[in-house]
N, C-alpha and C positions, 0 to 999 in steps of 0.2 A: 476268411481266407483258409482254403485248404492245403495239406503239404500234398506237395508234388514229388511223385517218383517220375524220373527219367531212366529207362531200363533200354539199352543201347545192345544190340546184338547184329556185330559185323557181321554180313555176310547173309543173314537170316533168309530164306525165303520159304513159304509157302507148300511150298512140291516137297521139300525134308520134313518142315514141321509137320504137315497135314499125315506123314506116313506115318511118324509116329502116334501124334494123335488118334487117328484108325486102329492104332494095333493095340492101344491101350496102354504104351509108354510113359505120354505125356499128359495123363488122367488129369491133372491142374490146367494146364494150360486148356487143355480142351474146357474143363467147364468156367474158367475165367472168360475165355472167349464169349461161350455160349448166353453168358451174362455182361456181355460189354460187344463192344463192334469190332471189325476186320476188317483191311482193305489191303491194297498192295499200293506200296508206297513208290511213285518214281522217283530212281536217282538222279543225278546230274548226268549234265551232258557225257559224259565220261564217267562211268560208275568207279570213282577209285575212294579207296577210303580218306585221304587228307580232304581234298576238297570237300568231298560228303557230307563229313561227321564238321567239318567244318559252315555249310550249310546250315545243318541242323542247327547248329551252337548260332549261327548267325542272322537267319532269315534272308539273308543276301545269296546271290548268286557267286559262281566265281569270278565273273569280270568286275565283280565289287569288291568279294573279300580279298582277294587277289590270292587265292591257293589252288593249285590246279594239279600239282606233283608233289611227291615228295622232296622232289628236289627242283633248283630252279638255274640258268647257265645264265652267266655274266664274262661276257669277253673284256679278256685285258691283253692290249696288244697284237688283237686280230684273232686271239685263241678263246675259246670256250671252255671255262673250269664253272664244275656244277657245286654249288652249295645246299644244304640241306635249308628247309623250309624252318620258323622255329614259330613261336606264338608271337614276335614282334613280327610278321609278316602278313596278319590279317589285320585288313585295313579297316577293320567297324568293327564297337562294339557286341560282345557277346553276350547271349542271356542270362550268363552267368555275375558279368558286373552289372549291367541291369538291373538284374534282380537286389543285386549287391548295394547297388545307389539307392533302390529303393526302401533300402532296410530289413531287407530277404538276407537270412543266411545259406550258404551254400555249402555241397559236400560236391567236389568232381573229383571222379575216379577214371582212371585208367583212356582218358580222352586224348588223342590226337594234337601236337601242337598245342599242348598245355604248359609246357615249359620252354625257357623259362617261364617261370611260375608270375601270371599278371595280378597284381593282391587283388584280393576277392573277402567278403566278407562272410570266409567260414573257411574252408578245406580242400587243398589239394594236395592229389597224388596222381601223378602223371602217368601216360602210357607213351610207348617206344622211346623208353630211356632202358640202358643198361643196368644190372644190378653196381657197379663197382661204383653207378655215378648218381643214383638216385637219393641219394643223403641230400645234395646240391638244390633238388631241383624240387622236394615236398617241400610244402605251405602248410603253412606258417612251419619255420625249418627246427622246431619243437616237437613236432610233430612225427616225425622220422624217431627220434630215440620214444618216443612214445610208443612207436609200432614195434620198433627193434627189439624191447623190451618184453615185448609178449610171448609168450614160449612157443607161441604157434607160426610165429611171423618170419619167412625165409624171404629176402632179400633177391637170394638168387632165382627162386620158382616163380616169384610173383612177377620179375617182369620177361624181357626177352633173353634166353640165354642162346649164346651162336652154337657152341656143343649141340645145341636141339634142333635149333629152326635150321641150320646146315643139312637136316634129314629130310624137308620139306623139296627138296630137290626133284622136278618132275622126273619121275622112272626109280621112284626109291621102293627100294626091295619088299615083298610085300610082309617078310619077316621081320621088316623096322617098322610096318605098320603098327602093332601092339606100341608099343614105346612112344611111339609119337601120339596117340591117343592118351595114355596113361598122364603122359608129359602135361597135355592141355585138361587132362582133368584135376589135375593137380592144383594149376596154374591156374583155374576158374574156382576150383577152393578158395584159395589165395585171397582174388578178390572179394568172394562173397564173405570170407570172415572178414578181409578190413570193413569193406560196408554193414557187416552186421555191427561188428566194434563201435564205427564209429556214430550209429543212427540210435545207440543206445547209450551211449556217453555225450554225445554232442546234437544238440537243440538244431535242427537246420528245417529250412521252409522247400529248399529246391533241393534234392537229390538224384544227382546224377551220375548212374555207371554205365561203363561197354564191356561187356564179354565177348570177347575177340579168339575165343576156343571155335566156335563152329564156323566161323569162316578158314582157320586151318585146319579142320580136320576135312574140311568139303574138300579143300584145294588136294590133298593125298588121297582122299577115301573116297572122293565122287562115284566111281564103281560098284560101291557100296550101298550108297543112298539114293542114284536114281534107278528108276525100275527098266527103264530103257535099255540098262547096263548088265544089271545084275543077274549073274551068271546062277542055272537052274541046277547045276550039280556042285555044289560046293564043299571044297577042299577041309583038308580038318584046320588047317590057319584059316581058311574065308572063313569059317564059323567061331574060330574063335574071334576073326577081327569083327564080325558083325556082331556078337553077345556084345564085344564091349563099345561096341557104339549105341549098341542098345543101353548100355549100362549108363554110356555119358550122356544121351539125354535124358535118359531116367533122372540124373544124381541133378542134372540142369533145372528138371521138373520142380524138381523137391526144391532149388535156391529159389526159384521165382514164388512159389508154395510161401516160403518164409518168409521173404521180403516184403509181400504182399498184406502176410500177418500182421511183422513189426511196423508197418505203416499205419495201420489202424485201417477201421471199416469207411472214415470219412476223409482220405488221402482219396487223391484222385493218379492212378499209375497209367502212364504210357511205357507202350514197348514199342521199339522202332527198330529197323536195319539203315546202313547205310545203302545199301546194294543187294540184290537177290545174287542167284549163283544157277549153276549151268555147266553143263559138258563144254570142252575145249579139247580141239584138235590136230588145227593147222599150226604150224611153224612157217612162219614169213619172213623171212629176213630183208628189210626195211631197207636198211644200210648198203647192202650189196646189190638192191635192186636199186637205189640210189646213182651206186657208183659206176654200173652198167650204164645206167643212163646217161652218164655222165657229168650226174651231179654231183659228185662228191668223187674223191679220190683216199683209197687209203693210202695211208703213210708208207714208204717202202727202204729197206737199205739201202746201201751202194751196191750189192748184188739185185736190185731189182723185187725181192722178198719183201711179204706187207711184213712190218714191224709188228710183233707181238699179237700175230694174226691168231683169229678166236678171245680174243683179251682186250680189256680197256687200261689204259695207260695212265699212273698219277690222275686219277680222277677225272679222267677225260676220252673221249675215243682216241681209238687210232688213226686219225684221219687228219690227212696233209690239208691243214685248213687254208691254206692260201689258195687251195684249188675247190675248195668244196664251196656249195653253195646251196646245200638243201641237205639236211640232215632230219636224224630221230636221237633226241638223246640219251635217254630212257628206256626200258619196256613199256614201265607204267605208267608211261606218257601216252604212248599211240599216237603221239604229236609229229608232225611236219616241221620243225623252222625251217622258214627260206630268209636268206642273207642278201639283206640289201647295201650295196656299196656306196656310204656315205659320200665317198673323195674317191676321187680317180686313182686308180691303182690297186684299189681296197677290194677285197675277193667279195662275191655277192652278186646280184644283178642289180641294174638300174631301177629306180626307183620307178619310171616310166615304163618297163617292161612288167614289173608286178604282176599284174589282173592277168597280164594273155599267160604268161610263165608259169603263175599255178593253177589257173584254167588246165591246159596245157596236161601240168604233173596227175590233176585230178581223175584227168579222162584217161591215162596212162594207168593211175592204179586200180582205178573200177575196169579196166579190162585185163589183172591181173587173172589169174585161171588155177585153178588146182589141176595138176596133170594125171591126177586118178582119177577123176569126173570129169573133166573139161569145163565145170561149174565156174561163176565169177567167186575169188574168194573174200571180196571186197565188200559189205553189205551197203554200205553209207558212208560219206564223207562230211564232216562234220566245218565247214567254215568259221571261223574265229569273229567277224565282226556279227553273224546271226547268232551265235550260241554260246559266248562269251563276252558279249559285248559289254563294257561299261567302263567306268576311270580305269580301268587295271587289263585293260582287253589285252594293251600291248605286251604282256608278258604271258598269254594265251599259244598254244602253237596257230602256225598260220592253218594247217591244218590236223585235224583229227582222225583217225580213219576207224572204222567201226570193222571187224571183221565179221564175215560170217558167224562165226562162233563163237563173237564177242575175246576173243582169249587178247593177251597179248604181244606183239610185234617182238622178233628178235632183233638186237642191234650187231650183232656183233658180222664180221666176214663170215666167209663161206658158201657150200654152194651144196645141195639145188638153192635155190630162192625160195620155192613153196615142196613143200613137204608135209605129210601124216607126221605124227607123233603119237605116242602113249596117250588114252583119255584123261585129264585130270579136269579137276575142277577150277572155274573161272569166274570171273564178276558180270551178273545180267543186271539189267537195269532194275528189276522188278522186285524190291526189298518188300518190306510187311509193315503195317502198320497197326497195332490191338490195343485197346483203349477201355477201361470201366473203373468207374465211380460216382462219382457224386455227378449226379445231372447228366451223365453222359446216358445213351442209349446201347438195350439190349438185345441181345440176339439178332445185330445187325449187319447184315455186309453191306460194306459202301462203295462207291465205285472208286476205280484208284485216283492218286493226288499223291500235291509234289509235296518234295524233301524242305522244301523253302515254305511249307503250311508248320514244319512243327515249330520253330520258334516264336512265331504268335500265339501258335497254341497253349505253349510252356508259359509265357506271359497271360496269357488270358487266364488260365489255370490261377496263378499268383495276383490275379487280380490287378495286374500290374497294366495300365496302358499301351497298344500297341503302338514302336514309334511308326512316324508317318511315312519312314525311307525303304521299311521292310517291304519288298517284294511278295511274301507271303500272306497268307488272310488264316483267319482263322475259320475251321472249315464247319457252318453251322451246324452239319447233316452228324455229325457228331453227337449233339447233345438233342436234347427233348424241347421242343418246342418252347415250353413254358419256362423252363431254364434259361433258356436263351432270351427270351422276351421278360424274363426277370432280372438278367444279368447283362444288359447288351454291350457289342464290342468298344470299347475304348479307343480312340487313335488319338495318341500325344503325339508330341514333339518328335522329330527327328532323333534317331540314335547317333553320338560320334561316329565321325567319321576319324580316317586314321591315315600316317603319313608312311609312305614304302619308305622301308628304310634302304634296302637294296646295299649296293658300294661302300654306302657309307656306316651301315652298318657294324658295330663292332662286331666280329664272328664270336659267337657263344658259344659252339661245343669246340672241346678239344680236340686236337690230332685225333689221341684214341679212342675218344668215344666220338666222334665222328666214323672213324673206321668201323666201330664196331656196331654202328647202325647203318652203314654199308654193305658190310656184309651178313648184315640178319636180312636184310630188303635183298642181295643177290642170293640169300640162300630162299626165300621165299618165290623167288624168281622175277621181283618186280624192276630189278637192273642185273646187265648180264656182266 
């Protein structure tokens, strides 16, 4: 058995890495590549990072694992209050206890919906937790005054601070560009000293991190890094903001350089994204095209005024839900629910109207228009029982909408409906996937495959059996013929399955640190 690196890079795609690569940036990655394979990896139906990275960790899809937003709505009393997602809400196990049962120690870093912390048999430190609360939520909770302790170790840099990501704000000045790059350089330090720490003090079989720095610098500096964009006469700030993104993935070069070292020459390293990334442009507002339609109603005063119009209210929208019956709850949903009325009286449509009603809504938004082109700005609609189907379908939106530009959806009031905006950058389906070591193949491009191949893969890696329930395979074209026909694939037993805890749920995060992963995700722009 070899050790496994898991090297997780939000955002990653292709068309950034490849420029630097060319200009001779990313000198390491280029000849890693050159010595191992490439492919472009597809995201989920919905390129967002929870579900994604949740994927990955799973081999299930989202209508298994049951993660699909960051956030998920639960009506009480006819009203929709949204709760944030935590790790008791994936319904199968992960590769991480997997590996865990089978006598694998593990290191995860900076993963999605990793806390609270599910014991594992090695190390965790979580991502999208606050610094004030992350003492709570490290594994084994030892472990925290252990990092704490280290002269180099800031609490505050290494996870999300709202002072910063509140600059992610589309249309931020391009003088708070410096700052915001500097920020995520910092904060990818961070990670790679705990991962170096801890892979030289602690014996582990699986290693797993995400650097979640180049997917927020894509989402402000897109301008920057696509060439479609980027402008022939530049300003003395465009040059300094482009030096130093040259600088960050220079400085990114050099972590996967080391990584790669302290692993040894017979670790076998994957690098994955959850999502590729891409220009975004249009502004749709979901909710007000909705309520025109007359699906939905906003909330109004006794003067007739929408209540706290442009704003969401105690955790929920603005909208007179006794009248509403097709909403978006999110951004970073892009989802449809439609409200079906259990009892007579109950807001929603009948159960028997269904199929024709969002038939109906579907043909309505695919002949949406941007009024600068007269183009459709609707790409694809994405149906819940075909692209999320499974135990967990029903908390899937009924439907998904893909925009032209992949960006997405505004929820909140207001008017035009469709509108230009600033270019920033947004989630494309089309992540990366790069692969070398032992038995794997060289200087190879492969054709792309899905997000749901790398947790067989991670197991196959570890010699571990694949379960029988995994959606994923482990994808041969990978390794070398004789490899493969030396070591072939394993299918065990069934991985657990796992029970929604939903309602019943004890809520985990507090008020404030619930708040204050609200508004890191509204200041990232993924809820408005």
């Amino acid at each position: 058995m070899n050790k496994t690196i898991l090297i997780g890079l939000d955002g990653a795609t292709f068309e950034v890495l490849d420029k630097f690569i060319e200009n001779g940036t990313m000198q390491f990655l280029k000849n890693f590549i050159d010595n191992g394979v490439r492919a472009e990896l597809i995201s989920t139906p919905h390129p967002l990072t929870p579900p994604a990275f949740t994927t990955i960790a799973t081999g299930r899809s989202p209508g298994n694992h049951g993660i699909f937003d960051f956030f998920y709505a639960e009506e009480k009393e006819g009203v929709p209050f949204f709760r944030l997602y935590d790790s008791r809400d994936i319904q199968c196990e992960t590769v991480w206890e997997i590996a865990s049962n089978h006598n694998k120690k593990v290191i995860l870093l900076n993963f999605v919906l990793t806390a609270p912390p599910i014991p594992i048999s090695g190390y965790i430190v979580p991502g999208m937790v606050h610094w004030k609360h992350l003492r709570r939520h490290v594994y084994p909770s030892e472990l925290y005054e252990e990092l704490k302790n280290l002269d180099w170790f800031d609490a505050k840099k290494i996870t999300w601070d709202f002072k910063h990501m509140e600059k992610a704000i589309v249309g931020l000045p391009k003088e708070e560009y410096k700052e915001w790059i500097i920020y995520n350089m910092e904060r990818e330090k961070q990670w790679f000293n705990v991962l170096s720490y801890l892979m030289k003090q602690k014996e582990a079989d699986l290693i797993s991190i995400v650097f979640d720095g180049i997917d927020k610098i894509q989402h402000i500096c897109w301008e920057f890094l696509d060439t479609n964009y980027i402008s022939s006469n530049f300003s003395d700030i465009d040059k300094e903001i482009n030096h130093l993104l040259i600088e960050f993935f220079k400085e990114f070069d050099k972590f996967l350089q080391r990584i790669v070292e302290m692993a040894g020459p017979e670790s076998r390293i994957f690098i994955v994204s959850d999502h590729g990334f891409g220009p975004s442009y249009i502004k749709f507002r979901i909710n007000q095209f909705l309520s025109e339609l007359g699906y939905s109603e906003w909330e109004k005063d006794k003067n007739g005024k929408i209540v706290g119009e442009g704003e969401s209210i105690n955790d929920r929208l603005n909208l007179n839900w006794r009248k509403t019956i097709a909403y978006t709850p999110t951004r970073s949903s892009n989802g449809v629910f439609i409200r079906i009325a259990k009892n007579p009286g109950e807001p929603g449509i009948l159960e028997k109207d269904y199929n024709s009603f969002r038939n109906k809504l579907v043909k309505q938004l695919l002949d949406v228009k941007d009024p600068k082109t007269g183009t459709h700005i609707v790409k694809n609609i994405l149906l819940r029982e075909k692209v999320f189907s499974g135990k967990v379908m029903n908390r899937a939106p009924d439907i998904t909408i893909v925009l032209c530009d992949y960006g997405n959806v505004f929820i909140l009031s207001g008017n035009p409906i469709v509108e230009h905006r600033q270019i920033s950058g947004t989630h494309y389906p089309e992540g990366i996937f790069i692969a070398k070591g032992l038995g794997i193949k060289k200087g190879i491009k492969l054709e792309p495959f899905s997000l749901l191949d790398i947790a067989p893969l991670i197991l196959y890696s570890l010699d571990i059996p694949i379960p029988e329930n995994f959606e994923g395979k482990v994808n041969p074209d990978i390794f070398e013929k004789d490899y493969i026909s030396g070591h072939p694939v394993n299918i065990g037993s069934s991985a657990k399955e796992k029970n929604w805890f939903g309602s019943e749920k004890e809520e985990f995060y507090k008020d404030e640190e619930k708040k204050d992963i609200e508004e890191r995700l509204r200041a990232l722009g993924y809820i408005d």
